[in-house]
C-alpha positions in Angstrom: -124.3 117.5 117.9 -127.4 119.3 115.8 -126.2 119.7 112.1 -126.0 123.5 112.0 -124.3 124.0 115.8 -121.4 121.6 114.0 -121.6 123.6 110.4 -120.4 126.8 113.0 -118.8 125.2 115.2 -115.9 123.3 112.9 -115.0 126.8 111.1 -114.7 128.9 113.8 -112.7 126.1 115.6 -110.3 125.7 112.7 -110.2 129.9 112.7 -108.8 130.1 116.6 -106.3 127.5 115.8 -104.5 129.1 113.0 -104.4 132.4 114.6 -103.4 130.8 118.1 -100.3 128.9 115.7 -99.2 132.2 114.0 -99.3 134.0 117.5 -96.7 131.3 118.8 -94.3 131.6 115.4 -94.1 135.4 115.7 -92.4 137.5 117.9 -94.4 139.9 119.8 -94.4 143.3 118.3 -94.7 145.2 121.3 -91.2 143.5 122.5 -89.4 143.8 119.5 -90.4 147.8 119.7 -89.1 147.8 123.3 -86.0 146.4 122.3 -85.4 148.0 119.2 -85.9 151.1 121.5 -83.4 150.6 124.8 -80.9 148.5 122.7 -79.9 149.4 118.8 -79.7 147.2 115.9 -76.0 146.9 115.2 -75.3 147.7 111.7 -71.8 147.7 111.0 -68.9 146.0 112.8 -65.5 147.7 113.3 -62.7 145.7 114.1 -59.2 146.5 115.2 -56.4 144.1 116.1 -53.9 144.5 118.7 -51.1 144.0 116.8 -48.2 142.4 119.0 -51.0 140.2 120.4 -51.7 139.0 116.8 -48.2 138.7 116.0 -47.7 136.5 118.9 -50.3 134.1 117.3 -49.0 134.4 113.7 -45.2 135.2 113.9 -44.8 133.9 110.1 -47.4 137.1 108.8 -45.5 139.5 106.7 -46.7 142.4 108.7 -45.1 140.8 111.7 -41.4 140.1 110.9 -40.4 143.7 110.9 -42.2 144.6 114.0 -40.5 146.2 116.4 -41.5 148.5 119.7 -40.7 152.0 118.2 -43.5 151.4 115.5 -46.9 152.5 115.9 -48.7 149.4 115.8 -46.6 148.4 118.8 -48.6 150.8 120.9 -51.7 152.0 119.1 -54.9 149.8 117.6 -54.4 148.8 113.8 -56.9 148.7 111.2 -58.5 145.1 110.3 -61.6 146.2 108.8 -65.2 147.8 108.8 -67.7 144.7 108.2 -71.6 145.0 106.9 -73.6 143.0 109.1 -74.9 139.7 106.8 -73.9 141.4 103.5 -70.9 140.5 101.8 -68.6 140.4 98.0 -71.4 142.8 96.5 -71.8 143.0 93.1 -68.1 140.7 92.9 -67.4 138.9 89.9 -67.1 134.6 91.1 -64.1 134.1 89.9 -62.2 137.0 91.7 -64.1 135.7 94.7 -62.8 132.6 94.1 -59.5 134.2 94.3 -60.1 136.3 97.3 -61.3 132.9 99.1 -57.7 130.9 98.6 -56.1 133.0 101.2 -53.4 134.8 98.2 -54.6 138.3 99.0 -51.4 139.8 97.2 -52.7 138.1 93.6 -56.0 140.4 93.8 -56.8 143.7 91.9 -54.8 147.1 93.3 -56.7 149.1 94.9 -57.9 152.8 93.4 -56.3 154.7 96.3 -55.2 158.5 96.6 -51.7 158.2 97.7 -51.9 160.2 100.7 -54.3 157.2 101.9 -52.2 154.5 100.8 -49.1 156.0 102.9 -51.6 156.1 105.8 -53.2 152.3 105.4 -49.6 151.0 105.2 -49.2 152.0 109.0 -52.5 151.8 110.0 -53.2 148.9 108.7 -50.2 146.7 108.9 -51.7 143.7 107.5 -51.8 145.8 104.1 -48.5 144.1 103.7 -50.2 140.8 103.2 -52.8 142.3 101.0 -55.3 142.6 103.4 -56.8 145.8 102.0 -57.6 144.1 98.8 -59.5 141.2 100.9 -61.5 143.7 103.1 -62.5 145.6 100.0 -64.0 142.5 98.1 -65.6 141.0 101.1 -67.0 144.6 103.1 -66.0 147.5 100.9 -68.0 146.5 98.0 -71.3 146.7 100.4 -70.6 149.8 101.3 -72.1 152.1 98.6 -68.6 154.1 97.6 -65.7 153.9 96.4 -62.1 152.1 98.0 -61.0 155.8 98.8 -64.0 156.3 100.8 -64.4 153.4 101.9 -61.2 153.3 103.4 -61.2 157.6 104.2 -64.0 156.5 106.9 -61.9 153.7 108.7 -59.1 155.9 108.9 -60.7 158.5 110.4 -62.5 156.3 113.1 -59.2 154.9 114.1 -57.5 158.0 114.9 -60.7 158.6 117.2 -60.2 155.4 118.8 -56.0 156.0 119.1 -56.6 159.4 120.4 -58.8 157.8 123.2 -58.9 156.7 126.6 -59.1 153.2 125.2 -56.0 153.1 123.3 -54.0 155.3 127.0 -55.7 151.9 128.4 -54.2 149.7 126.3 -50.5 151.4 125.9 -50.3 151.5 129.9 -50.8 147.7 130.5 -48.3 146.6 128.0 -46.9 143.1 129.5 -49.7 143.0 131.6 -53.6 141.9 132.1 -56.8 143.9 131.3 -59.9 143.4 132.3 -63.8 143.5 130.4 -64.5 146.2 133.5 -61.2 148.5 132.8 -61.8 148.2 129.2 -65.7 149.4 129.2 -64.9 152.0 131.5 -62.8 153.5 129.5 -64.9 153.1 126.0 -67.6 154.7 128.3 -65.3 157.8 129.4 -64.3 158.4 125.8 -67.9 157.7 124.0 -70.5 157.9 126.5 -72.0 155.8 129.0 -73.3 152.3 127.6 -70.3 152.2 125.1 -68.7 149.5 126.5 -71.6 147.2 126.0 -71.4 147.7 122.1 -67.7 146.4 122.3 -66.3 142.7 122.7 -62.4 142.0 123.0 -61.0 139.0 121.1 -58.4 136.9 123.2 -56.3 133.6 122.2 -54.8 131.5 124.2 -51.0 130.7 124.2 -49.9 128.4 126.9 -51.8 129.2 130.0 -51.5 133.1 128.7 -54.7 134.7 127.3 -53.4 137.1 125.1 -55.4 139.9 124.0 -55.7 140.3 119.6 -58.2 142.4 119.0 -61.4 144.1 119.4 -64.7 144.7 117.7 -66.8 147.6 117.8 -70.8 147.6 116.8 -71.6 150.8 115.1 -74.8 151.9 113.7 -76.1 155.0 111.7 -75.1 157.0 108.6 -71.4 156.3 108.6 -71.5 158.0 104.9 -71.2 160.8 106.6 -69.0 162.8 109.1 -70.7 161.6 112.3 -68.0 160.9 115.6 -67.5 157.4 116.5 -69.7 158.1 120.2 -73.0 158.3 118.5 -72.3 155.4 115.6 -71.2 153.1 118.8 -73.8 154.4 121.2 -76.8 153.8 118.4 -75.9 149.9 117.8 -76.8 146.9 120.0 -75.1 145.9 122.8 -72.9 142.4 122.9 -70.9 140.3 125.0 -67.6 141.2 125.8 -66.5 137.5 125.5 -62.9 138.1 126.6 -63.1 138.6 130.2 -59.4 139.2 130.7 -56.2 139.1 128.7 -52.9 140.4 128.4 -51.7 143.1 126.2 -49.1 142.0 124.6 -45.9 143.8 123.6 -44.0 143.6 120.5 -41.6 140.6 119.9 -42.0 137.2 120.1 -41.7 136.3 124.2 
């Protein structure tokens, strides 16, 4: 090859193969705008536990000894927690860290609460009793940008939207009894709008040959800061797998 055909050649060839190796490590733009567009980026998790289905699981809980089929929990979705996506303890000292990591939930720092909220977290959120409050606060709450009241304000007021839902009439009619991912995404699409259901994935374990259902999660997305329904925050996240395909909803007492 002449001298000066190679001194071109050799540059431009080393040229095309660095840009044809940074095409193949990066996503296409063009898709990533199409998805970001038909399917949301799912921001925030909420996720609510079935409680007799949890209890079933964990009979030695303190939230579960006293449970019985007259309280609300027995029929309506409790409160577990509203989870940052990738973003957790911010701004937590180590050490209390370390404490919130040995499982003693009780042994961490009270929470600032107004007591109206406090009255309302201790049914809501049953597992308050085994200072689970304190644990979702360290590991989500500090993320959040407020304060424990308002932090805990918001998940209050997006679980009475879910109780007061088609979801929850779902749930409180099949007690005993199997549900299904179809039943359970019709009805989140009835009560928030179509495509709901996709945003949602039940959580089922398995006792015997019994799936039992113990919870669900719900993707979220948007400015939860403020006063915004639960329909658009759900309908502006990304969609998931249901997982749990079918399980039963359990009702209170240990079968």
């Amino acid at each position: 090859m002449p001298g000066n055909v190679r001194t071109v050649f050799v540059p431009l060839f080393h040229c095309l193969a660095t840009a044809l190796l940074a095409a193949m490590a990066a996503p296409p733009a063009f898709a990533e705008e199409e998805a970001a567009s038909s399917n949301g980026k799912t921001a925030y998790i909420l996720a609510v536990s079935w409680q007799p289905g949890f209890c079933e699981m964990r009979p030695d809980r303190k939230e579960c000894a006293g449970q019985t089929a007259d309280r609300y929990d027995a029929t309506h979705f409790s409160l577990h927690g509203l989870w940052p996506v990738k973003k957790s303890y911010c701004g937590v000292a180590a050490d209390i860290r370390a404490r919130d990591k040995t499982g003693d939930w009780l042994g961490l720092p009270q929470l600032a609460l107004a007591e109206e909220t406090a009255a309302r977290l201790q049914v809501a959120m049953p597992g308050a009793q085994s200072g689970l409050d304190r644990h979702q606060w360290l590991r989500s709450g500090t993320c959040h940008g407020g304060t424990a009241q308002d932090y805990f304000s918001l998940q209050l007021r997006l679980l009475d939207e879910l109780n007061g839902s088609a979801v929850q009439a779902l749930f409180a009619g099949r007690l005993g009894r199997d549900v299904t991912e179809s039943e359970v995404k019709r009805a989140f699409d009835a009560s928030f709008g179509a495509g709901a259901g996709n945003r949602v994935r039940m959580r089922c374990q398995t006792a015997g040959a019994r799936s039992i259902v113990t919870g669900l999660t719900i993707g979220l997305s948007g400015d939860i800061s403020e006063d915004a329904g639960l329909a658009p925050l759900i309908l502006a996240a990304g969609n998931t797998d249901f997982k749990c395909a079918k399980g039963i909803v359990d009702a209170a007492g240990i079968p």
